[in-house]
TORDREN-107775 format. One line per 4 residues: their letters; for each residue z, y, x of C-alpha. Coordinates in nm, 3 decimals, padded with zeros to 5 digits. Each point is the difference from the previous one (the first is absolute). Example, Ala and Ser with C-alpha at 12.3 -4.5 7.8 and 13.67 -1.06 7.14 Angstrom:
<pts>
AS> 00.780 -00.450 01.230 ~ -00.066 00.344 00.137
</pts>
This chain:
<pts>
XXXX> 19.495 17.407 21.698 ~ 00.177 00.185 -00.270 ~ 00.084 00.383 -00.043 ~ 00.126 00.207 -00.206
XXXX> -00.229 00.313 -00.197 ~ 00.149 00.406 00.064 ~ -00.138 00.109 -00.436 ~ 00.048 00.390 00.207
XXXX> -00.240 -00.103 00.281 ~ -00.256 -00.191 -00.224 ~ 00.019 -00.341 00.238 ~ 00.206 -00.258 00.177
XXXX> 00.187 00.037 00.277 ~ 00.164 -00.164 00.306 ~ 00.238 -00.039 00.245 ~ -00.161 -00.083 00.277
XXXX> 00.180 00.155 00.336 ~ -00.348 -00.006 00.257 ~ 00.235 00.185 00.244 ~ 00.227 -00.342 00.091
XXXX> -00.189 -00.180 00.211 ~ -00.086 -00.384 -00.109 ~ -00.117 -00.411 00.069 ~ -00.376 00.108 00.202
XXXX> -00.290 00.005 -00.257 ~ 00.210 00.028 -00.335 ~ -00.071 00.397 -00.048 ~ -00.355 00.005 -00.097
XXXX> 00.057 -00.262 -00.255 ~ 00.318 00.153 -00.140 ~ -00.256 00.330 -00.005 ~ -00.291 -00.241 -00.168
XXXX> 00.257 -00.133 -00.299 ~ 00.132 00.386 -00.059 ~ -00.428 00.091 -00.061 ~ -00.081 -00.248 -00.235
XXXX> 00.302 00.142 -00.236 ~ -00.158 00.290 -00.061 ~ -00.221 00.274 00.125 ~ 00.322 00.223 00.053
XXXX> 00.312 -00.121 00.098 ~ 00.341 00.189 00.028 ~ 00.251 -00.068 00.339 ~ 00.315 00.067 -00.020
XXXX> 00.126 -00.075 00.298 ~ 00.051 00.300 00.170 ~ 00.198 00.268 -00.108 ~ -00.288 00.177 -00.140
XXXX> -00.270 -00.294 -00.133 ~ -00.361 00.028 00.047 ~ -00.296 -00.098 -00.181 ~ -00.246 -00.324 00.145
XXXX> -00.336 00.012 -00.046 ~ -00.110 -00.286 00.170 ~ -00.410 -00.131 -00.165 ~ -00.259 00.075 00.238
XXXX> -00.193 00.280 -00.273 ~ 00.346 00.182 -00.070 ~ 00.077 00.056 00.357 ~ -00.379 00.095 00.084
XXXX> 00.001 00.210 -00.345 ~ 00.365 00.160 00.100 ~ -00.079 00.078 00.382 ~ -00.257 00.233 -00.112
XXXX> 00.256 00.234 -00.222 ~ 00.089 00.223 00.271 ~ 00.047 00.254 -00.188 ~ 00.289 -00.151 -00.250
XXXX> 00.127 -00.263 00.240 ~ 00.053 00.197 00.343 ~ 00.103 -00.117 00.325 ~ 00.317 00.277 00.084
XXXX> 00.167 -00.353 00.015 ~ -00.145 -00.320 00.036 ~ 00.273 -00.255 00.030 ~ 00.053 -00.140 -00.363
XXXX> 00.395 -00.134 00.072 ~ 00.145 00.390 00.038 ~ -00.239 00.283 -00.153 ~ 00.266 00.214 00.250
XXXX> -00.124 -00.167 00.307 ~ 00.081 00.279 00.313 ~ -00.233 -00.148 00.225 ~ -00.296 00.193 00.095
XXXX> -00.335 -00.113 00.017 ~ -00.338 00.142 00.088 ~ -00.233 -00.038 -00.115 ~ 00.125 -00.263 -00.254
XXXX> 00.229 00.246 -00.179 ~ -00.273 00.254 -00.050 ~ -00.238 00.039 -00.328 ~ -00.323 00.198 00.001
XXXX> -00.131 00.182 00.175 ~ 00.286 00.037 00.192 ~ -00.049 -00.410 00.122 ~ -00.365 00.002 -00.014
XXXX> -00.022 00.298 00.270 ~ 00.264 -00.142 00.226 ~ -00.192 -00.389 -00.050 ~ -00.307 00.249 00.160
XXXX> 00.210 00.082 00.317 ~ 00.120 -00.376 00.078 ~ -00.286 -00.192 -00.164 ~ -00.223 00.065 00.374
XXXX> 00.235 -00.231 00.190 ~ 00.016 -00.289 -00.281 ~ -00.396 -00.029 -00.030 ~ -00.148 -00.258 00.025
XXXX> -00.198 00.150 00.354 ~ 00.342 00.072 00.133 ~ 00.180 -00.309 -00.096 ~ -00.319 -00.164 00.204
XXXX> 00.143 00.228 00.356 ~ 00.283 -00.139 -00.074 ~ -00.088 -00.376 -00.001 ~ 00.022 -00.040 00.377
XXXX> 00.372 00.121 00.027 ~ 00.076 -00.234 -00.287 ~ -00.137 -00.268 00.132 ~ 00.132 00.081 00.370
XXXX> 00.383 -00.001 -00.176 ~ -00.049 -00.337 -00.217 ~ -00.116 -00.191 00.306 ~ 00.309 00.093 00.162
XXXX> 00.227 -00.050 -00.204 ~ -00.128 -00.311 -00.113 ~ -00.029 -00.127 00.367 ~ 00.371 00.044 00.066
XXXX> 00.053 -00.180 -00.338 ~ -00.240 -00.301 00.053 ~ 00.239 -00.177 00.247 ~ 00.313 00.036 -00.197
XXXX> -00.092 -00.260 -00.273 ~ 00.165 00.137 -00.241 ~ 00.058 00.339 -00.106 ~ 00.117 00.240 -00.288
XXXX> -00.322 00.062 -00.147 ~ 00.167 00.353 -00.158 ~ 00.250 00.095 00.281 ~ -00.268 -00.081 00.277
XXXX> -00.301 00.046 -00.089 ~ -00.089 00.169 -00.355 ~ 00.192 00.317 00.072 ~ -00.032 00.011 00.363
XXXX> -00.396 00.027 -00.038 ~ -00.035 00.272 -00.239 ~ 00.250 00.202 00.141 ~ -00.104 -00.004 00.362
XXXX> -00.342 00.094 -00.130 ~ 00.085 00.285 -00.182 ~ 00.203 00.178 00.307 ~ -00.261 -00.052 00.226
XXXX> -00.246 00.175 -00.287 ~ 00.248 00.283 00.015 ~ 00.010 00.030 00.353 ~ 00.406 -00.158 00.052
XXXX> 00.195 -00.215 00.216 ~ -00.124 -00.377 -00.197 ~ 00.366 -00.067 00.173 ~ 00.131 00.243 -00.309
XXXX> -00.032 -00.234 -00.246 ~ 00.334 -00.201 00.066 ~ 00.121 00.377 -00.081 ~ -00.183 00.100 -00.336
XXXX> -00.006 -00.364 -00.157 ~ 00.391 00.036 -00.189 ~ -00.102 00.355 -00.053 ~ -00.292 -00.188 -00.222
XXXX> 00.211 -00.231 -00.153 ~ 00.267 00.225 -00.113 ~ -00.224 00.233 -00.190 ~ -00.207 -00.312 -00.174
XXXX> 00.376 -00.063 -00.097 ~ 00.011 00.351 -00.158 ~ -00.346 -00.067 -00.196 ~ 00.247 -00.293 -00.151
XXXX> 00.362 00.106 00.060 ~ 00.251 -00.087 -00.294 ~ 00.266 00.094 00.252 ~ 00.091 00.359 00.110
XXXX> 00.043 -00.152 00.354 ~ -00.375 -00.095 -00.001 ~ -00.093 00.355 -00.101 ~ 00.207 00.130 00.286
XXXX> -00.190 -00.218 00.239 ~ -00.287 00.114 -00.131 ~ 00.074 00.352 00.038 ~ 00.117 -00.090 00.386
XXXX> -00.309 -00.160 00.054 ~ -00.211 00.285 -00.126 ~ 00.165 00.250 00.212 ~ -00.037 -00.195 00.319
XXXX> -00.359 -00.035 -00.093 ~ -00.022 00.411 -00.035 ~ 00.141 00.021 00.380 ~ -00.218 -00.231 00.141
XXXX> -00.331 00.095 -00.143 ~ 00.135 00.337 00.038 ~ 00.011 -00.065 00.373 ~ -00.317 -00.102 -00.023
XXXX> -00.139 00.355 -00.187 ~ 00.175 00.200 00.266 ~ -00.204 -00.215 00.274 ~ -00.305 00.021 -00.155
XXXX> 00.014 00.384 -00.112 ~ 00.063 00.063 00.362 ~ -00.288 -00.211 00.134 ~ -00.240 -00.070 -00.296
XXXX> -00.210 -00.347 00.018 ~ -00.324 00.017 -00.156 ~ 00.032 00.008 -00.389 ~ -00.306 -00.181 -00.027
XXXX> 00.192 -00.359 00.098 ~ 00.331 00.149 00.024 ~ 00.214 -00.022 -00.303 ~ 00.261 00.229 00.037
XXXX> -00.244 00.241 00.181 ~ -00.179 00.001 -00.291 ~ 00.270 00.081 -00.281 ~ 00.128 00.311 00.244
XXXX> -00.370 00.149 -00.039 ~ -00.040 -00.149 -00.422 ~ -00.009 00.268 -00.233 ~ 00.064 -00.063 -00.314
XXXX> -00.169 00.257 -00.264 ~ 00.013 00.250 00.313 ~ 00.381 -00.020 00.102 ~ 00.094 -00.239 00.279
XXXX> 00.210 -00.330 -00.076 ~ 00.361 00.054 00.014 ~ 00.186 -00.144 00.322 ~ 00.227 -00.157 -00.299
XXXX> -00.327 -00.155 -00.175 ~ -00.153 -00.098 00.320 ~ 00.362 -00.211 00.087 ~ -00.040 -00.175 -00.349
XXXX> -00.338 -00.112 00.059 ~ 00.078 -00.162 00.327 ~ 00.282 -00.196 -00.169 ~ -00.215 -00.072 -00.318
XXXX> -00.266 -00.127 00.227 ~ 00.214 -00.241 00.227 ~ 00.227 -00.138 -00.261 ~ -00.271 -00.101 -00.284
XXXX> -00.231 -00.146 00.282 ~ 00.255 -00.188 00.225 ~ 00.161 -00.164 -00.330 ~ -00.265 -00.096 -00.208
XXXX> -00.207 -00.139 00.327 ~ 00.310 -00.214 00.061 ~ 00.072 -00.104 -00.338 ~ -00.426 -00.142 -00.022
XXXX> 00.034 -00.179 00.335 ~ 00.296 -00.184 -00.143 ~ -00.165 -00.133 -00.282 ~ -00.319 -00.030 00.126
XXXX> 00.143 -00.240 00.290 ~ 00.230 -00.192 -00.302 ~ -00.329 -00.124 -00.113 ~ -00.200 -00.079 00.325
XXXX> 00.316 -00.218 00.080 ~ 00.062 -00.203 -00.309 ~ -00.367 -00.012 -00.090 ~ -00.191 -00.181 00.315
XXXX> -00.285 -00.012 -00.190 ~ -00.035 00.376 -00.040 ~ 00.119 00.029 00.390 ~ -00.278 -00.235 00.107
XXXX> -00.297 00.185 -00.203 ~ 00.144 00.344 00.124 ~ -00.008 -00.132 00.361 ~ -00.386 -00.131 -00.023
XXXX> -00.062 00.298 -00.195 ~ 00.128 00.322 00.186 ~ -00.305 00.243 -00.240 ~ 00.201 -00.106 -00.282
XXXX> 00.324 00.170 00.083 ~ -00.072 00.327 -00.199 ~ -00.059 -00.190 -00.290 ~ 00.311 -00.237 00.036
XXXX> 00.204 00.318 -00.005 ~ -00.121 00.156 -00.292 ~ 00.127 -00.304 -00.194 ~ 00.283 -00.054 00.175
XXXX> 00.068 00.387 -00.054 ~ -00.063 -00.062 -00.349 ~ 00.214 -00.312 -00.023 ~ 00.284 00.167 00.136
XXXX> 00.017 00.348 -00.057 ~ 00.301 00.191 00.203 ~ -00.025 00.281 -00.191 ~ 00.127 -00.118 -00.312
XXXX> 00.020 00.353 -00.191 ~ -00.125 00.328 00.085 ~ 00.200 00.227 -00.244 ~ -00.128 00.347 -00.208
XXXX> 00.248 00.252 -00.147 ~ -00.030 00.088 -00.385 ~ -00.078 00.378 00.016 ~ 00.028 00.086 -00.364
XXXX> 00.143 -00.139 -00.294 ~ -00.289 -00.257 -00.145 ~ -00.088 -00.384 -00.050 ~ -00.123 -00.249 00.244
XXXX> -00.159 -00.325 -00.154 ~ 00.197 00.075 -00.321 ~ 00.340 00.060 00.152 ~ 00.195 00.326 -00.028
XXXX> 00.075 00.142 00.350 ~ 00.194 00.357 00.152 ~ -00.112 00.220 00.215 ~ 00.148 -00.143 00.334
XXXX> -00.014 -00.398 -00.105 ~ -00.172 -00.197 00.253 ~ -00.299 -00.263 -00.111 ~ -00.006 -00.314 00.247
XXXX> -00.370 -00.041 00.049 ~ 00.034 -00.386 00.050 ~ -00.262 -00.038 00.285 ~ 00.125 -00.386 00.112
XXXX> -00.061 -00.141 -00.332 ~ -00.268 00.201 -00.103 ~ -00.215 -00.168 00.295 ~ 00.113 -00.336 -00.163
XXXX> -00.113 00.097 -00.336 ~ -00.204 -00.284 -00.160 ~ -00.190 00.244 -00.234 ~ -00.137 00.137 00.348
XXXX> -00.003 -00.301 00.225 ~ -00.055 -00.353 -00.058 ~ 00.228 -00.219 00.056 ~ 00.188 00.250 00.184
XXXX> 00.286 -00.148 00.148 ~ -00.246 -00.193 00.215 ~ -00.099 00.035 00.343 ~ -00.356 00.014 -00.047
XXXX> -00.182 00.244 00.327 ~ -00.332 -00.067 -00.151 ~ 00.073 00.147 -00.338 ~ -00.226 00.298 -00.137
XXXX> 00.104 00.341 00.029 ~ 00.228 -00.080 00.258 ~ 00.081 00.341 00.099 ~ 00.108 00.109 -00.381
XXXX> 00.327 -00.045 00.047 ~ 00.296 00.257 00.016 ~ 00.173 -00.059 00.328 ~ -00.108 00.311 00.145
XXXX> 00.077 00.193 -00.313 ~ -00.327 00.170 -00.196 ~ -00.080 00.364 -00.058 ~ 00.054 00.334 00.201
XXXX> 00.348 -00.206 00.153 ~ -00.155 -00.295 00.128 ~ 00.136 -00.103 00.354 ~ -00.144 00.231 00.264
XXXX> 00.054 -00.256 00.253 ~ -00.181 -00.264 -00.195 ~ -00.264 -00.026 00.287 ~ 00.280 -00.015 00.243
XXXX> 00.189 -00.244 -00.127 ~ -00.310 -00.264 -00.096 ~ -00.104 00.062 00.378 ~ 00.319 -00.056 00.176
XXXX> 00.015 -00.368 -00.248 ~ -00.311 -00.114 00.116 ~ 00.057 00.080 00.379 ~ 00.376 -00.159 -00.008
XXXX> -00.140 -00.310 -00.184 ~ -00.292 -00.006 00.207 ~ 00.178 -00.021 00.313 ~ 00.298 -00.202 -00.087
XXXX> -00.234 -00.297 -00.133 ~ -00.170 00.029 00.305 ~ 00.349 -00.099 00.214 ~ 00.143 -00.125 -00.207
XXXX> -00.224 -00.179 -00.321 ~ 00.289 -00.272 -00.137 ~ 00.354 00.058 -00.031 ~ 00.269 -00.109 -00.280
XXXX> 00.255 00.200 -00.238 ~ 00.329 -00.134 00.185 ~ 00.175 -00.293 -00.211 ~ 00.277 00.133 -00.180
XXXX> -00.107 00.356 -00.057 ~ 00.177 00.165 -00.267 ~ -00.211 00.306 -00.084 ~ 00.100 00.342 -00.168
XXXX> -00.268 00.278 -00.171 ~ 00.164 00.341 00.027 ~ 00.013 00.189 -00.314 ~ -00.154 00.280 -00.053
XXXX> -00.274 00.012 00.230 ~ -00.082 -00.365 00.047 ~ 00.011 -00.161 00.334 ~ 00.133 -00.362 00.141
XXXX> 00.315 00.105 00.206 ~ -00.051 -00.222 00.241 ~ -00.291 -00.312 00.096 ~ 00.129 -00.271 00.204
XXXX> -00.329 -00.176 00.172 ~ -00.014 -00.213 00.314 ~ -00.320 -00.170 00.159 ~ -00.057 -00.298 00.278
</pts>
């Protein structure tokens, strides 16, 4: 590819929209060709740019620099993002003491109390499915799961989610709006999701559940440096919490089941080979990485890999290609589930921000992939499918798939 070089900002730089969304599995290469230009690259496609840092040792190196590249924003495309997130918007200590208060019900020992619930919801679901023949992978399945899941963990209707899913789709819009009406969906969506957790608060500082394996329960109690949370900062956590885990669980399923259907090969080892699931997604979460930047704020005037930034700039943190960076993983655009240090890669993020629901999420994977194979171990991608990737976050919009 050819670009052109910014003499101010000391590298090239491209135009590259990663909002819009595009033809399924064309992002992360797009992403791959921008690394290999340079180890800074300038976008200027949004109104304000960004810098991408995209090899595997730069984004390691740069996650680190909390203390130049903060978090008060971490959405690269608009360094004036007004959506508020906790504890992903937080530096520390701030984020490290609220991590403290949430961290007990992401564990690995709670994520394990957990497993029974999971597994009660995916045969379900997948039951009703198995007769069908042919379903939505996305629409009826990969959202559906995660969803229900985390409702029942919070102690709501699982009927709810038919309620809260547009409210999740219109603020992922506002991550990636370029429109003002997609910012004022977002903004609709995040005050419905204040009244309804809020609902939720009033019931539970009424008649308390124990905060031990209650969530909410537990952030009424959390103190945070000796001063209760804020009913506004315990609202933001609930949406934080439901929005990052019901997306990027959906947006793995979809890819994950891509492959199993146009790979028998892969399906048929899987299905002999049910111990093998955790390490299947590890690769395939490699392979495919959803989140495709996590974003860090310039707090002072100064120079990242050689480039001249402002206070306020934001640095794209390029974790997508990084985890198909060749000067960290060989051959790296290959499948490979038996590769060494399969659990280096970025998917989860690295540092003080990694995922928090990391445990959650590679549990509820290996229970819906578990189960499904079981019902239902060979199906098809339906002839004709035309697939999209969103931008922004990726995920396949929809997954056509149908089974005799």
């Amino acid at each position: 590819m050819t670009s052109e070089f910014d003499a101010e900002r000391r590298c090239p730089v491209v135009h590259t929209d990663y909002r819009r969304d595009r033809p399924a599995f064309t992002t992360i290469p797009q992403l791959g060709e921008e690394r290999e230009l340079a180890p800074a690259v300038w976008n200027d496609s949004t109104e304000h740019g960004f810098l991408m840092v995209q090899r595997y040792d730069d984004v390691m190196e740069l996650l680190k620099q909390t203390d130049v590249l903060v978090s008060d924003n971490v959405n690269a495309f608009d360094p004036h993002m007004q959506i508020p997130l906790i504890p992903n918007s937080l530096n520390p200590p701030e984020h490290t003491k609220v991590r403290r208060v949430l961290n007990p019900f992401f564990s690995p020992a709670a994520v394990k109390r957990l497993e029974p619930l999971a597994r009660e919801r995916a045969e379900s679901l997948i039951g009703a499915l198995a007769e069908k023949k042919s379903v939505d992978l996305v629409s009826e399945f990969a959202i559906l799961y995660p969803t229900e899941l985390f409702l029942a963990l919070l102690g709501l209707p699982t009927e709810d989610g038919e309620m809260v899913l547009p409210w999740v789709e219109a603020i992922f819009g506002g991550f990636f709006a370029s429109t003002p009406e997609e910012l004022q969906a977002a903004g609709d969506a995040v005050a419905s999701f204040n009244e309804y957790f809020g609902k939720l608060v009033d019931e539970r500082s009424a008649d308390p559940g124990d905060p031990e394996i209650d969530l909410v329960s537990r952030l009424l109690v959390a103190e945070i440096d000796g001063v209760p949370m804020s009913r506004e900062d315990i609202l933001v956590t609930c949406m934080t919490l439901m929005t990052a885990g019901l997306d990027t669980t959906r947006s793995a399923l979809g890819y994950i089941f891509h492959q199993l259907a146009t790979e028998p090969d892969v399906r048929h080892r899987m299905v002999n080979e049910p111990e093998s699931w955790p390490r299947f997604i590890e690769e395939a979460i490699r392979v495919n990485s959803l989140i495709i930047q996590d974003g860090r704020q310039v707090k002072e005037d100064m120079e990242v890999l050689g480039c001249p930034m402002k206070a306020g700039e934001m640095v794209w943190l390029g974790l997508a290609a990084a985890n198909r960076d060749p000067r960290k993983f060989e051959d790296p655009d290959t499948f490979d589930m038996d590769r060494e240090g399969l659990n280096h890669h970025l998917g989860f993020g690295a540092g003080v921000h990694r995922c928090i629901g990391m445990h959650l999420a590679r549990a509820e994977l290996v229970i819906a992939l578990e189960t499904w194979h079981k019902v239902i171990p060979d199906y098809r991608l339906s002839p004709g499918a035309e697939l999209t990737e969103r931008g922004g976050q990726l995920r396949l919009q929809t997954l056509p798939l149908e089974w005799d």
